[in-house]
C-alpha positions as CSV (number, residue, x, y, z in Angstrom):
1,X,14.2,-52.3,-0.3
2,X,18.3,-52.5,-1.0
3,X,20.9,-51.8,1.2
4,X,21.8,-48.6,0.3
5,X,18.4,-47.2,0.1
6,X,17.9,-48.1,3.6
7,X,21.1,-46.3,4.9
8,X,19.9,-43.2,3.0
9,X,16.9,-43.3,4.5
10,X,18.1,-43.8,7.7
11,X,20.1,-40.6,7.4
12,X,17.3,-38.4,6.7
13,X,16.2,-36.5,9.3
14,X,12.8,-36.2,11.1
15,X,11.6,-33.6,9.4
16,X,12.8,-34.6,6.2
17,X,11.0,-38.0,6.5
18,X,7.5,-36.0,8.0
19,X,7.7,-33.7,4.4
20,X,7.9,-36.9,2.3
21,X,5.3,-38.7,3.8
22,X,3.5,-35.8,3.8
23,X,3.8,-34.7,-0.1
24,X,1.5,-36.4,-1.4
25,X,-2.4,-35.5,-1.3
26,X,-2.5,-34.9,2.5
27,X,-0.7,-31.4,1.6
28,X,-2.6,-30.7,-1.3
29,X,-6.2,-31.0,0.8
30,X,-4.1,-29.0,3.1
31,X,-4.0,-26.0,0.6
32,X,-6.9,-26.5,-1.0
33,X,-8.5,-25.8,2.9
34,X,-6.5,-22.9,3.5
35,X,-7.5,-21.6,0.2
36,X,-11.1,-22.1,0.9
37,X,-10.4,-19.9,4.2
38,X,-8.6,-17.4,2.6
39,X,-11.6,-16.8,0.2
40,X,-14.1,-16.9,2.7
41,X,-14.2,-12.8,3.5
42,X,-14.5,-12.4,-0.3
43,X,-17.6,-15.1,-0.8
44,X,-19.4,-13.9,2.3
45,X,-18.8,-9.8,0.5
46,X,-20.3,-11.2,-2.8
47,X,-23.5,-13.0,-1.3
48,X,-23.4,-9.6,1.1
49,X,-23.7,-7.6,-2.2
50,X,-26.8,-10.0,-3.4
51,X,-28.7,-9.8,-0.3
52,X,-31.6,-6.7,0.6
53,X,-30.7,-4.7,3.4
54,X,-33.4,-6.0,5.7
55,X,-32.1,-9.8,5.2
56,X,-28.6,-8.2,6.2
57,X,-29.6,-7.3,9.3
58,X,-31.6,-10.2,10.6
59,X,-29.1,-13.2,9.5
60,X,-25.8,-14.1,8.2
61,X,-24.7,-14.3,4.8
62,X,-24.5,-17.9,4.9
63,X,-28.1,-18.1,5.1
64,X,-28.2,-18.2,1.7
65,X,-27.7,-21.6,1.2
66,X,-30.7,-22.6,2.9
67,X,-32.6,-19.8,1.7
68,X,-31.5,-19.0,-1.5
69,X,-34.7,-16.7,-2.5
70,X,-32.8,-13.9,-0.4
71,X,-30.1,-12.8,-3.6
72,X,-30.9,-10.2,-5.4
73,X,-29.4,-7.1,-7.2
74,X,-31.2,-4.7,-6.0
75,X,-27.9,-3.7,-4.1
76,X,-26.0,-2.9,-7.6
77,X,-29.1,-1.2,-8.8
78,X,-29.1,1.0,-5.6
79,X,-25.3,1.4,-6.2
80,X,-25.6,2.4,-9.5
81,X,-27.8,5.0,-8.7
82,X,-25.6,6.7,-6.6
83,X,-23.9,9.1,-8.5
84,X,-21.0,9.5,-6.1
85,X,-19.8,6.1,-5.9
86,X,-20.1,5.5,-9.3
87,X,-18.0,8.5,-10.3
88,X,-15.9,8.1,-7.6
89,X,-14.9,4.5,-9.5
90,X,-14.1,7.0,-12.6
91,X,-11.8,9.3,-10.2
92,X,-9.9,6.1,-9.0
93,X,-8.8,4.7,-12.3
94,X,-7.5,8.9,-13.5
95,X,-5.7,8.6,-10.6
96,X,-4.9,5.1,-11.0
97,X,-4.0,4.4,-14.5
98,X,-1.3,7.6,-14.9
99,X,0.3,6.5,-11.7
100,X,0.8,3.0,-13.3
101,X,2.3,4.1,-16.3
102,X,4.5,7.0,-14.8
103,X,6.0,4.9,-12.7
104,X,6.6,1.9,-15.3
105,X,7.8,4.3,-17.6
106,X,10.4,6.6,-15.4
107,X,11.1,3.8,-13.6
108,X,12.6,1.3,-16.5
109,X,14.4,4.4,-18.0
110,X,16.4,4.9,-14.9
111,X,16.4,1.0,-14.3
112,X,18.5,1.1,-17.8
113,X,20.7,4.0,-17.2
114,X,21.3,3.0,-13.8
115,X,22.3,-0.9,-15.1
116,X,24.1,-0.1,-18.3
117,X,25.0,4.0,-18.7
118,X,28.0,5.4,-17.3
119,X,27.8,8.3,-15.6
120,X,29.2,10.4,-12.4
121,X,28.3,9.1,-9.4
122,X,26.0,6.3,-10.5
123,X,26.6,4.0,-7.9
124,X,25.9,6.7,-5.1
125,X,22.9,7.6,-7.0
126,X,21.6,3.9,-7.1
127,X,22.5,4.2,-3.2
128,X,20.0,7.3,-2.7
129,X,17.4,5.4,-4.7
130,X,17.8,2.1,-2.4
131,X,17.9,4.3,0.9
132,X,14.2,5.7,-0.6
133,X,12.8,2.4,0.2
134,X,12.7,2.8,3.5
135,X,11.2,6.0,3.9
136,X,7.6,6.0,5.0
137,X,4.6,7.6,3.7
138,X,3.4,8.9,6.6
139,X,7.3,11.1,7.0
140,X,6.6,12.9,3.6
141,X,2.6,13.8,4.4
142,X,2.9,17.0,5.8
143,X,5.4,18.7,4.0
144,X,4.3,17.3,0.5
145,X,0.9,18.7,1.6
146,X,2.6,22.1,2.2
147,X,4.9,21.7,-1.5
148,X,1.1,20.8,-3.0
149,X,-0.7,23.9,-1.8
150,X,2.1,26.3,-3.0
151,X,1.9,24.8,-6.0
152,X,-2.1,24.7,-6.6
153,X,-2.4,21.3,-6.8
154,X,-3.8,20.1,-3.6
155,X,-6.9,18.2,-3.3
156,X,-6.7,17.5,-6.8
157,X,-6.3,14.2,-9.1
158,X,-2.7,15.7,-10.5
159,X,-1.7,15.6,-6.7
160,X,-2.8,12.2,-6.3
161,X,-1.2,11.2,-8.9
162,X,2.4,13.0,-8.5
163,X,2.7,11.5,-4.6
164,X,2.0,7.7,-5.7
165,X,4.5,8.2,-9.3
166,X,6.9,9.4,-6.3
167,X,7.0,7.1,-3.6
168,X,6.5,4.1,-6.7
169,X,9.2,5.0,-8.4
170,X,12.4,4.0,-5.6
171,X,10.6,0.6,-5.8
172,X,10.4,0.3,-9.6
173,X,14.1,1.7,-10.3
174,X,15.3,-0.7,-7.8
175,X,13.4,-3.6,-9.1
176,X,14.3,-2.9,-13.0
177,X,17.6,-2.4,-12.7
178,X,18.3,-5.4,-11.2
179,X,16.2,-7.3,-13.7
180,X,18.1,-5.2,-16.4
181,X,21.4,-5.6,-15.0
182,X,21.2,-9.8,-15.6
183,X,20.4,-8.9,-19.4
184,X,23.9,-10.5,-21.2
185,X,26.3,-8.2,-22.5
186,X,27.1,-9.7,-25.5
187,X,23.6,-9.0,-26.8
188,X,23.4,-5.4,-26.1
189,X,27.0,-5.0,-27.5
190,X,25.6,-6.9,-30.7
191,X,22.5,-5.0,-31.0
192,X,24.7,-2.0,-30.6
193,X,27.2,-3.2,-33.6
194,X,24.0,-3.4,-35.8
195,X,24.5,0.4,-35.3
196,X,21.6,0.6,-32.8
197,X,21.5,3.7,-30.6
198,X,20.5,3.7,-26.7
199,X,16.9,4.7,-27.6
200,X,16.2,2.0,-30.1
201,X,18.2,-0.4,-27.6
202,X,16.2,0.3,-25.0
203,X,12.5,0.0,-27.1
204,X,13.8,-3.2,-29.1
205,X,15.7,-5.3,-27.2
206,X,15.6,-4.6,-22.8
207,X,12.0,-3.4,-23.2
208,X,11.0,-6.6,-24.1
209,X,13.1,-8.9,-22.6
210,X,11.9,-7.2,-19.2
211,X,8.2,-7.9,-20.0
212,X,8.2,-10.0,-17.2
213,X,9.7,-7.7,-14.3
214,X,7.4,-4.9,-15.9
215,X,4.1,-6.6,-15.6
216,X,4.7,-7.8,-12.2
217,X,5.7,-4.0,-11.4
218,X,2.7,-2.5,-12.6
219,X,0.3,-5.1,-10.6
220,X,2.1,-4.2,-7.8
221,X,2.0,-0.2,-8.5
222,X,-1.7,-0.9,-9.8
223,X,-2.7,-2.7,-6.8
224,X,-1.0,-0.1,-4.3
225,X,-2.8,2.9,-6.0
226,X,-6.0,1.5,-6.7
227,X,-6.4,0.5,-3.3
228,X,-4.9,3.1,-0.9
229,X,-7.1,5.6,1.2
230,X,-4.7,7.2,3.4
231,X,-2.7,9.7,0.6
232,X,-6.5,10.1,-1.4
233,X,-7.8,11.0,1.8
234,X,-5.6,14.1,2.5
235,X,-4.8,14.5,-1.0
236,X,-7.9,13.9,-3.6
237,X,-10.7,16.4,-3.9
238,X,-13.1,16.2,-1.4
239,X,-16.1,16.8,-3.6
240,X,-15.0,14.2,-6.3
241,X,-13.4,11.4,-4.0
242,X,-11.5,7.8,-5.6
243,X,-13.5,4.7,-4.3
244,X,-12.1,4.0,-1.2
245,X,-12.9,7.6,-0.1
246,X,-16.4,7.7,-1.1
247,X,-17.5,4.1,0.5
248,X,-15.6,5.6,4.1
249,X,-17.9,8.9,3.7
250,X,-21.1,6.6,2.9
251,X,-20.1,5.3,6.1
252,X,-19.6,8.6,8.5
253,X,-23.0,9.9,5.7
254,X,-25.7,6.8,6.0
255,X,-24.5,4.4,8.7
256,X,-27.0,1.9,7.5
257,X,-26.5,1.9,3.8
258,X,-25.0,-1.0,4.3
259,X,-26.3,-2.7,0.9
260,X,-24.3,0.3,-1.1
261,X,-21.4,-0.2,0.8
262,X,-21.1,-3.8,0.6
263,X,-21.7,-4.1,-3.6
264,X,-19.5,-1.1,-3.9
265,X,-16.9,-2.9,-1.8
266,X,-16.7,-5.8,-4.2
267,X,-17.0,-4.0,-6.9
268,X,-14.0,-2.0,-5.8
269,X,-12.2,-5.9,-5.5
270,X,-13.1,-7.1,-8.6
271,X,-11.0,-4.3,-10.8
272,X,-7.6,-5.1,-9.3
273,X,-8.7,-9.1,-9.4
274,X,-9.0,-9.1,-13.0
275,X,-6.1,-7.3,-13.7
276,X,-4.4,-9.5,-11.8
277,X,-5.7,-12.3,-13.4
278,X,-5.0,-10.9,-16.8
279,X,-1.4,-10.3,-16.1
280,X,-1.2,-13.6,-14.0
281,X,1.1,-15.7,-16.6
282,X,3.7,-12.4,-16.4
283,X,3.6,-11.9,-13.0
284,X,4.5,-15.5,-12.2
285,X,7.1,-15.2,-15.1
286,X,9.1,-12.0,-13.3
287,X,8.6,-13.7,-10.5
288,X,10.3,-16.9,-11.1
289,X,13.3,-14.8,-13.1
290,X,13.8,-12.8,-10.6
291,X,14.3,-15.8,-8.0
292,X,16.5,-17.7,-10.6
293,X,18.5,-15.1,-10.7
């Protein structure tokens, strides 16, 4: 070792030193642990789902290792035949899929206007938008609720539907303009010499180059949707319920139908997991941009 590598090393401090000694394989067992522990709840849900009801109550998932006779799927059979669960996945992806693409779509038009149109008062507008962000859901319950039932459309899937595009959209604009605003000039001013109008602008050349920002948008807005109980709960239609809904009144309903409840609970997890997994290569590409810049 020279000289000067041991004066640089001699200026690194503690913690510095303790990261580079620490870099190497030790950190990657590390996370490869944690991981394991993370996915835990999720392995012990699936061999839940594959076990009978009776083996559920005497032992522990992780019995199944020692006797693996006990998987079956009888549980998804048993699910399957239970007409309101399985509609109730139907219900969740109406409400869930419109919700997505209302909020992708409003949200990236007023993500462009607000990043490259002038008009009065954009600024303070972009200001409203940002001060959204911070309301909660819980605030705007009650006297949506009320605006819902004037209108006819409580306890239905429009409903459901209209509150999530709502409370999504202060999120998306926010998120779309900024990823907009980064877009250089001088290619929207040469598009724009090749005689192209704000609509074919917008569709040809920001559309695409947000792909990125987009895709990780509508995971998060799919995610959000697909999952939430609270605004379905007070919202949705009683008698034709989204997932999480119908899985809470299987609960209060049969309190040991535990076997439904536990296959319809990963089958619940394994929509928003593969689109996740689908989109993963965009999602870690808006992410990435978005931290660049």
């Amino acid at each position: 070792m020279s000289a000067a590598d041991t004066v640089v090393r001699a200026r690194q401090s503690l913690p510095a030193r303790i990261a580079a000694r620490l870099g190497g394989g030790a950190v990657r067992v590390f996370l490869i642990l944690m991981g394991l522990l993370w996915l835990m709840p999720t392995a012990g849900l699936l061999l839940s789902s594959l076990r009978d009801k009776s083996d559920i109550a005497a032992s522990g998932w992780w019995t199944v290792f020692t006797r693996p006779s006990q998987l079956t799927l009888d549980s998804y059979g048993n699910l399957f035949a239970n007409d309101k669960v399985t509609h109730s996945l139907l219900t969740t992806a109406l409400i869930t899929v419109p919700a997505t693409v209302l909020v992708i779509l409003v949200g990236a038009l007023a993500g462009y206007a607000f990043a490259w149109l002038e008009f009065p008062g954009r600024d303070w507008w972009f200001m409203v938008v940002v001060g959204l962000l911070v309301v909660p859901v819980q605030v705007a319950l009650i006297p949506v609720a009320k605006l819902f039932s004037a209108l006819g459309i409580f306890e239905s899937t429009v409903g459901v539907v209209l509150f999530h595009t709502a409370f999504g959209l202060p999120f998306a604009i926010f998120l779309l303009r900024n990823f907009f605003a980064e877009i250089p000039r001088e290619l929207l001013e040469a598009a724009r010499l090749d005689g192209a109008g704000e609509i074919r602008l917008f569709t040809r050349v920001v559309l695409p180059l947000g792909g990125p920002a987009i895709a990780s948008l509508g995971i998060f807005q799919f995610l959000w949707v697909w999952n939430d109980m609270l605004v379905a709960l007070i919202f949705a239609d009683s008698g034709n319920p989204p997932v999480t809904v119908a899985l809470q009144q299987q609960v209060r309903q049969f309190g040991d139908n535990v076997d439904v409840l536990a296959s319809g609970a990963f089958l619940s997890m394994v929509v928003p997991l593969a689109v996740f997994f689908a989109f993963q290569r965009q999602f870690v590409s808006g992410v990435m941009a978005g931290a660049v810049k």
